[in-house]
C-alpha positions in Angstrom: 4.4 -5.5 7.8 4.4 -8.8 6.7 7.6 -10.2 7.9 6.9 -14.0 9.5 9.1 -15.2 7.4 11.9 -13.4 9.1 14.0 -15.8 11.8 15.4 -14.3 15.1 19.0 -14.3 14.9 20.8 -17.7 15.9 22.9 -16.1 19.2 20.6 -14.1 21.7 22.5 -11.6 23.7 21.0 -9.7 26.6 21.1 -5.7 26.1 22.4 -3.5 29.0 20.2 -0.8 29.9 21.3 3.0 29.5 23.3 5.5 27.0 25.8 3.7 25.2 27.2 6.4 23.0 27.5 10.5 23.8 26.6 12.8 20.9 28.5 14.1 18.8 29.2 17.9 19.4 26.8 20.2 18.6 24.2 17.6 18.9 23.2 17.1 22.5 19.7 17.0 23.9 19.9 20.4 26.8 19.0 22.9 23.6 15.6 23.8 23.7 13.2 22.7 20.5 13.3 25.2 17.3 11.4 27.0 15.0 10.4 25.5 11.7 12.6 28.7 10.7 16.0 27.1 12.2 15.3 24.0 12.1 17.2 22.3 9.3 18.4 18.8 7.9 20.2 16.3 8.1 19.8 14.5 11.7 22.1 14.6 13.7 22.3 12.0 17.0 21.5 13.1 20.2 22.1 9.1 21.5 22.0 5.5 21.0 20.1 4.2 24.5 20.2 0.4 25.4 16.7 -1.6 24.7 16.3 -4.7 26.6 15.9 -8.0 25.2 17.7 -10.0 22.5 19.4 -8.6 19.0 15.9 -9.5 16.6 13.5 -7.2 14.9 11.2 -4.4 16.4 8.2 -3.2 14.8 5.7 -0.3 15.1 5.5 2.6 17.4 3.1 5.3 18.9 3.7 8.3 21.3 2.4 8.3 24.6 2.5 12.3 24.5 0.3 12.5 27.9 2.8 10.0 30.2 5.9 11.0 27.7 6.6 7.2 26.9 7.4 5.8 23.6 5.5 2.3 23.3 7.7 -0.1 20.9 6.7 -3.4 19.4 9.6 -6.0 19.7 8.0 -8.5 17.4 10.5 -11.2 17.0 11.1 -11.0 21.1 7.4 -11.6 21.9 7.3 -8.4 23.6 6.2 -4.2 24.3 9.1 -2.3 25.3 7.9 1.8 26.8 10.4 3.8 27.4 11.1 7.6 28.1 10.5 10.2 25.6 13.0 12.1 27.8 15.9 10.0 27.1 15.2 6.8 25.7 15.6 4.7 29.4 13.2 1.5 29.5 10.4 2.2 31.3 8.5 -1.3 31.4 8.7 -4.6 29.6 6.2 -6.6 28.9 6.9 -9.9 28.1 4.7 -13.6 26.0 2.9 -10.8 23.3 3.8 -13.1 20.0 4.9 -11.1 17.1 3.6 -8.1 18.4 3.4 -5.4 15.5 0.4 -2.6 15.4 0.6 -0.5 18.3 -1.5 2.9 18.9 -2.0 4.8 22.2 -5.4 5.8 23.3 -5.0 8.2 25.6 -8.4 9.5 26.3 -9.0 6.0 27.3 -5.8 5.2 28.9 -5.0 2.3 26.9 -2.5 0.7 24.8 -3.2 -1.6 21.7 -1.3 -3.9 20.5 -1.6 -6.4 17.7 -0.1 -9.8 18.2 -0.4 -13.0 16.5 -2.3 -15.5 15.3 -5.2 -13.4 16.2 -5.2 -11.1 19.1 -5.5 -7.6 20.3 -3.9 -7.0 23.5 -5.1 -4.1 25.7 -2.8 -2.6 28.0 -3.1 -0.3 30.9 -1.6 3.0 29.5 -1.0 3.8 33.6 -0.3 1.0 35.5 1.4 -0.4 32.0 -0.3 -3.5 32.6 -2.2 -6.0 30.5 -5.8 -5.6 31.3 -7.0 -8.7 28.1 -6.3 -10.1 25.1 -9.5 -10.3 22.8 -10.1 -11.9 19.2 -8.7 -10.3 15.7 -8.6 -12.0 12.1 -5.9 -13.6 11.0 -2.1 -12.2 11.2 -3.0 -8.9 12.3 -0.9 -5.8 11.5 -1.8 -1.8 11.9 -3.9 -1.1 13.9 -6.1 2.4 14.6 -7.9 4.2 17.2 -11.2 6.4 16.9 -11.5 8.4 19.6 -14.9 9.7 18.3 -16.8 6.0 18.7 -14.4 4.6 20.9 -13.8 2.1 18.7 -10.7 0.2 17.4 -9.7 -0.6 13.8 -7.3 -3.7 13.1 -6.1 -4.7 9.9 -6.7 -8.4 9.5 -3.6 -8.5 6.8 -4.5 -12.4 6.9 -7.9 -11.8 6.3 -7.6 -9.0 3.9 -10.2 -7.7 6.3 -10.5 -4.6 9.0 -12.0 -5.9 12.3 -13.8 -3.0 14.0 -13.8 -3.6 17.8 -16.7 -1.3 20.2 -15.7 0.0 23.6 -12.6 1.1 23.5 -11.8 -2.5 22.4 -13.8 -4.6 25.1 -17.1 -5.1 22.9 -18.7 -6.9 19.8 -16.2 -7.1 16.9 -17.1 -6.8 13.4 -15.0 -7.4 10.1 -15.6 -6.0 7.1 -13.6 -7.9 4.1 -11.6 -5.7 1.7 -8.9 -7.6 -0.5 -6.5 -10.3 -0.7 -4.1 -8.4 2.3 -4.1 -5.6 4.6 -1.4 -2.9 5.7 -1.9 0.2 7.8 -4.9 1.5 9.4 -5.8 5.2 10.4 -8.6 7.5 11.5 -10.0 10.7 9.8 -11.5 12.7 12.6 -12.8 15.2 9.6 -14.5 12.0 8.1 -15.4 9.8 10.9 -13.9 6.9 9.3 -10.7 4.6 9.4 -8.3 4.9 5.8 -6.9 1.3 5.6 -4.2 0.5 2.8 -5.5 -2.7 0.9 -3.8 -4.9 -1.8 -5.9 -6.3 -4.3 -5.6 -9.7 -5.9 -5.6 -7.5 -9.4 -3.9 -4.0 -10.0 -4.2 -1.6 -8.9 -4.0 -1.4 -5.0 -6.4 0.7 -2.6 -7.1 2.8 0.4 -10.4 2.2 1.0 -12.6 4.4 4.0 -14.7 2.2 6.0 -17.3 3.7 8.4 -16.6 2.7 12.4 -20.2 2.1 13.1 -22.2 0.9 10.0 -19.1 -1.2 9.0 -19.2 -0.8 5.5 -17.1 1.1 3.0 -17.8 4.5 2.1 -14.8 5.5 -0.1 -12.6 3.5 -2.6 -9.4 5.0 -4.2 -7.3 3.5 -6.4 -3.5 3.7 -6.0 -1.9 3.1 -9.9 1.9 2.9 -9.9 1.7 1.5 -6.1 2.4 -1.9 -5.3 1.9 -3.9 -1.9 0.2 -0.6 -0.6 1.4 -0.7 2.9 2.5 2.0 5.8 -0.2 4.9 6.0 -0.6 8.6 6.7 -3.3 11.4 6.7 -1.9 14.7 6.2 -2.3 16.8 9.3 -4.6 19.2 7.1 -6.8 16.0 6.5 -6.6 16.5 2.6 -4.3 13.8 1.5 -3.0 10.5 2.8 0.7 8.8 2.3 1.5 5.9 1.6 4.1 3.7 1.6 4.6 0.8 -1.4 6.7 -1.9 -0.3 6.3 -4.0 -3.5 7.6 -1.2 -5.5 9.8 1.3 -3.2 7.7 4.2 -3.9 5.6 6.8 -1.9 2.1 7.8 -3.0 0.7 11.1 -2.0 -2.8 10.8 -2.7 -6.0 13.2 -2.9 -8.6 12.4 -0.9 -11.2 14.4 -2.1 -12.7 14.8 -5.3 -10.4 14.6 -7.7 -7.9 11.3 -6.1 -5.1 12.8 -7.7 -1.8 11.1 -7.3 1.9 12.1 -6.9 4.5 9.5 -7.0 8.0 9.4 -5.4 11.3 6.5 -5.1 11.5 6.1 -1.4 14.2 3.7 0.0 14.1 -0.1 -0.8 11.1 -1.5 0.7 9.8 0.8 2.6 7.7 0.7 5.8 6.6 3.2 8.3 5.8 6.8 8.1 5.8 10.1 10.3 4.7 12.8 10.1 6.2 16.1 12.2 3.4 18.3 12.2 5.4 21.3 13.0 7.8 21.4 10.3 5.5 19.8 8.0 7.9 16.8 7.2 6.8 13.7 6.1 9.9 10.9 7.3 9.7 7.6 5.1 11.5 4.7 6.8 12.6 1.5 4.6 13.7 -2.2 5.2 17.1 -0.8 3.7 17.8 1.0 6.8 17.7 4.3 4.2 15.1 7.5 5.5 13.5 9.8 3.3 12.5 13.1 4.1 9.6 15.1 2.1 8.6 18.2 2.6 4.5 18.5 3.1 4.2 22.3 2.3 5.3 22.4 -0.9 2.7 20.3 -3.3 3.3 16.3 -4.7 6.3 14.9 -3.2 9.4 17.1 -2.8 12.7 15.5 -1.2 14.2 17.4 1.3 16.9 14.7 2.7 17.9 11.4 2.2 20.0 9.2 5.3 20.8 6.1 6.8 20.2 5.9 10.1 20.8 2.6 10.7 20.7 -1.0 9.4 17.3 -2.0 8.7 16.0 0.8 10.6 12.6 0.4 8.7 10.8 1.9 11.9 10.7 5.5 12.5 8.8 8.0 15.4 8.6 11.3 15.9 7.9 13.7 19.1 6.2 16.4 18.3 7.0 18.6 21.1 11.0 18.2 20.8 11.0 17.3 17.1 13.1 14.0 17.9 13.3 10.9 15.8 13.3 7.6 17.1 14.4 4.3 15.4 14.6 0.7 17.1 17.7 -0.6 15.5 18.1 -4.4 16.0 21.7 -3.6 16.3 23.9 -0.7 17.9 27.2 -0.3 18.4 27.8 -3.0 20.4 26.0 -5.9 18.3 22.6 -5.2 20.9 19.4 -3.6 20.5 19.6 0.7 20.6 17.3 2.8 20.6 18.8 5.5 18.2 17.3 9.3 18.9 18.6 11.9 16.3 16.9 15.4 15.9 17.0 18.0 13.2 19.7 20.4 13.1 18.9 23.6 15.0 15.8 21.8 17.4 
């Protein structure tokens, strides 16, 4: 996301920790998950839990399934927050990572990544939750991916309009491979070996170009007509498509990525941001900068609205357990005027 632009609100307040709000009824969190069979939408709230830190924008998420934290980027408060999975109680902070943004678990490694400005790549002890080093990026980075296969790490240099491939499970040499004028979201394909990387283009249209770990060179190119400032990113879980998010435009782009690079189309919410994807139900959730979610459903082909919400002001961020089926959003604001972490869950789950 690029969002430097955005200013941390003028009065700070501290956030309490712990549940600040009880769920409505019928909606609490002791029901066991559902089927894809009774599971139904629209969300409803389980709880809004208490972050820690000041009232300014969060960023990007990822899943520690194995240690059941969720790892948050507060970007405008220089800072990580993990929390529970469980509940949504804090965890850990950990404080002086500027504009943090990307974040991805590695797990088999037990690290954390995290991208942080002007050019840095924090690594973070997925156990001990602390910060083992801080090595070099491109400029302004953003997404950021992990291949498990080459331990290898894949950062979008958005400043750059470059990927920076990082060896040993992000300790070793660093190479960047230039792709366009800016750089969104980075992912690997396990089926292909290779990071998909959304890529704008100083001409129409915009990309999402493969690029191989190892050789560092790009193997695929895709065009993405109708889809400007190409953006958030994610690979089906049967590996045949990718999703994309267009901020320039508020549309979603459900793209082939095969043979043929067809391409379906959608309206999403105004600006729109990050994706997730429950693999379960098959549901792709579309977050925007409008604070408004769209839901599409994955098993039917193209792109086929199931629900449309609005979690929360600018709740442009957006998780999802796979296990419980539970849907997090950072909202900069709760109830109170502080920082909440707002869990909601499908109806049924």
């Amino acid at each position: 996301m690029n969002r430097s632009h955005l200013i941390p609100l003028a009065v700070l307040l501290t956030a309490c920790r712990g549940s600040t709000s009880s769920p409505p009824a019928g909606a609490g969190d002791t029901s066991s998950p559902g089927s894809p069979g009774s599971a139904s939408l629209p969300l409803v709230l389980v709880a809004d839990v208490d972050l820690p830190g000041p009232p300014v924008r969060f960023d990007y998420q990822d899943l520690d399934v194995a240690k059941g934290h969720l790892v948050i980027a507060h970007m405008n408060d220089a800072s990580v927050v993990v929390v529970n999975t469980s509940d949504g109680s804090p965890v850990k902070v950990l404080p002086g990572i500027p504009t943090a943004r990307g974040v991805v678990v590695a797990d088999d490694v037990g690290r954390i990544f995290v991208t942080s400005k002007p050019n840095k790549l924090v690594i973070i002890d997925n156990g001990s939750l602390a910060e083992i080093a801080r090595v070099d990026t491109g400029k302004s980075p953003d997404g950021v991916g992990w291949d498990p296969v080459h331990q290898t790490v894949g950062v979008s240099d958005q400043g750059d309009g470059a990927i920076s491939l990082i060896a040993g499970s992000g300790s070793g040499a660093r190479k960047q491979v230039p792709l366009g004028t800016e750089t969104g979201n980075v992912v690997f394909d396990a089926s292909r070996a290779a990071f998909w990387i959304t890529v704008v283009t100083a001409a129409p249209p915009d990309q999402l170009v493969a690029v191989d770990p190892v050789a560092a060179k790009v193997t695929s190119t895709i065009p993405l007509p109708g889809c400007r400032g190409a953006h958030g990113l994610r690979i089906h879980p049967d590996g045949k498509s990718a999703l994309i998010a267009c901020e320039g435009n508020s549309k979603v782009v459900r793209v082939d990525l095969g043979g043929t690079h067809a391409l379906d189309i959608a309206a999403s919410g105004a600006d729109p941001d990050v994706l997730a994807i429950d693999p379960g139900f098959g549901w792709l959730y579309v977050s925007a900068e409008s604070g408004d979610l769209k839901v599409f459903d994955l098993g039917k082909p193209g792109l086929v609205t199931i629900d449309s919400e609005h979690p929360g002001d600018a709740s442009h961020s957006v998780a999802v357990d796979p296990a419980s089926h539970r849907v997090f959003f950072p909202l900069v604001a709760g109830p109170k005027g502080t920082p909440v972490l707002r869990i909601m869950k499908p109806v049924g789950t």
